[in-house]
Structure formats: structure tokens, C-alpha cells
C-alpha positions as CSV (number, residue, x, y, z in Angstrom):
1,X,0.0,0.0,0.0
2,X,1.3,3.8,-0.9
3,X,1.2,6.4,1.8
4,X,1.1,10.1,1.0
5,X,1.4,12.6,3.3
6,X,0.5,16.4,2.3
7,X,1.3,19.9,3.0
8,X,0.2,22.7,0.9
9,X,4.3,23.5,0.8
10,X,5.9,20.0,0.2
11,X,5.5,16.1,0.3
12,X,6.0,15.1,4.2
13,X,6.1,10.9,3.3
14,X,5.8,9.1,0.2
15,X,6.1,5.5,0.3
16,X,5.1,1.6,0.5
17,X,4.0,0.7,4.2
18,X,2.1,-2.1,5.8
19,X,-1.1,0.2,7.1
20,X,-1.2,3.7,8.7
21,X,-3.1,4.7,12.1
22,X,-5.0,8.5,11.6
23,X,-7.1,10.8,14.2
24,X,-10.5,10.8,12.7
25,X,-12.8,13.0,14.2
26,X,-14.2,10.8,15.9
27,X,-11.6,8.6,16.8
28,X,-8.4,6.6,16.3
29,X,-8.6,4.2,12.8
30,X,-6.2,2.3,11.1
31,X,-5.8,1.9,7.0
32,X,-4.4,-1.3,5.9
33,X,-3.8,-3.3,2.5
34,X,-6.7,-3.1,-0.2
35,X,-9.1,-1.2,2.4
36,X,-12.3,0.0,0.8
37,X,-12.8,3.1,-0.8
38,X,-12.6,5.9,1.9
39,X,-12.6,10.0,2.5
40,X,-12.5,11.1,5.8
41,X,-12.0,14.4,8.1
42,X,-9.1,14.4,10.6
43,X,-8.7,15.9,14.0
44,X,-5.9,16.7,16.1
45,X,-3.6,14.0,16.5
46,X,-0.7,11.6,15.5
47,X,-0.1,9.8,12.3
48,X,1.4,6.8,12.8
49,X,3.2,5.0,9.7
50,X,3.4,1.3,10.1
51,X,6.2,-0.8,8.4
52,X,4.6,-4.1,9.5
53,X,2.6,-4.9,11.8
54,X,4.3,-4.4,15.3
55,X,6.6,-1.2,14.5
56,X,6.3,2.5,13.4
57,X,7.9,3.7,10.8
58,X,7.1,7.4,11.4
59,X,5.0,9.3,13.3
60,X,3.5,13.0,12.8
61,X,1.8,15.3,15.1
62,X,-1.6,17.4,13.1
63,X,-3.7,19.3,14.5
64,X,-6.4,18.7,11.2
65,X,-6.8,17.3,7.8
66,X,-8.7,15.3,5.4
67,X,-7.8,11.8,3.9
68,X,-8.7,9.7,1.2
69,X,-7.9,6.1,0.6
70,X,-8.5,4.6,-3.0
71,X,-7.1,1.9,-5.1
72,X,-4.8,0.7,-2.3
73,X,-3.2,4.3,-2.0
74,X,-3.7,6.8,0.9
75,X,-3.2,10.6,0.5
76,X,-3.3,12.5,3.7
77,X,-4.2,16.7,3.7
78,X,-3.1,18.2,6.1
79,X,-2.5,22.4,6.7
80,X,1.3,21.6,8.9
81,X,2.5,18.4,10.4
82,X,5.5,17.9,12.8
């Protein structure tokens, strides 16, 4: 599965990962191989990016964003990200 992570001034992550943990509004949710078709709002929060299933890759604090997850690739929108 491809992870993108977005900023309106540059490309924060761009690669192949085992699944990815996001802040939905409502709660924590995780994306993982060939997941359905998906857009969601995000709150504030970490993004966790998982290189199989019992470590993190990388990890980024947002306080908001959007993401959309379609044909086994996730792109994340978010306004800054640390």
C-alpha cells in the first residue's frame, strides 16, 4: 500500500507501508492493505506509519486534515505536520 502525506508546501512521506493509524474526528482508525474506498476528516492527533505490523515507521503530530484512501493508496491533507 502507498502512503502520501501532504502539506500545501511540500511532500511530508511518500512510500510503501504495511497500514497507517490517523485521528478521525471521531476517533483513532487504522488503513491497511486493499481497504475500501474511503474519505475522511481528521482531527488533532498523531499519524502513525506502520512498516509491518508491530513497529512505526514514522510518526507525525496534526492538529487537522482530510484523507482519502483509493485503489490501495492513501493521500493524507493536512494544513502543517511535525
Amino acid at each position: 500500500m502507498t502512503v502520501e502525506i501532504l502539506t500545501p508546501e511540500k511532500k511530508l512521506f511518500s512510500g510503501e507501508v504495511y497500514g497507517v493509524q490517523l485521528p478521525g474526528i471521531t476517533g483513532l482508525f487504522e488503513v491497511l492493505d486493499k481497504h475500501a474506498p474511503l474519505v475522511s476528516a481528521l482531527g488533532k492527533g498523531n499519524i502513525k506509519i506502520l512498516k509491518d505490523k508491530s513497529s512505526a515507521l514514522e510518526h507525525f503530530s496534526i492538529q487537522g486534515g482530510f484523507v482519502e484512501v483509493l485503489n490501495n493508496k492513501v493521500t493524507v491533507l493536512v494544513e502543517g505536520a511535525i
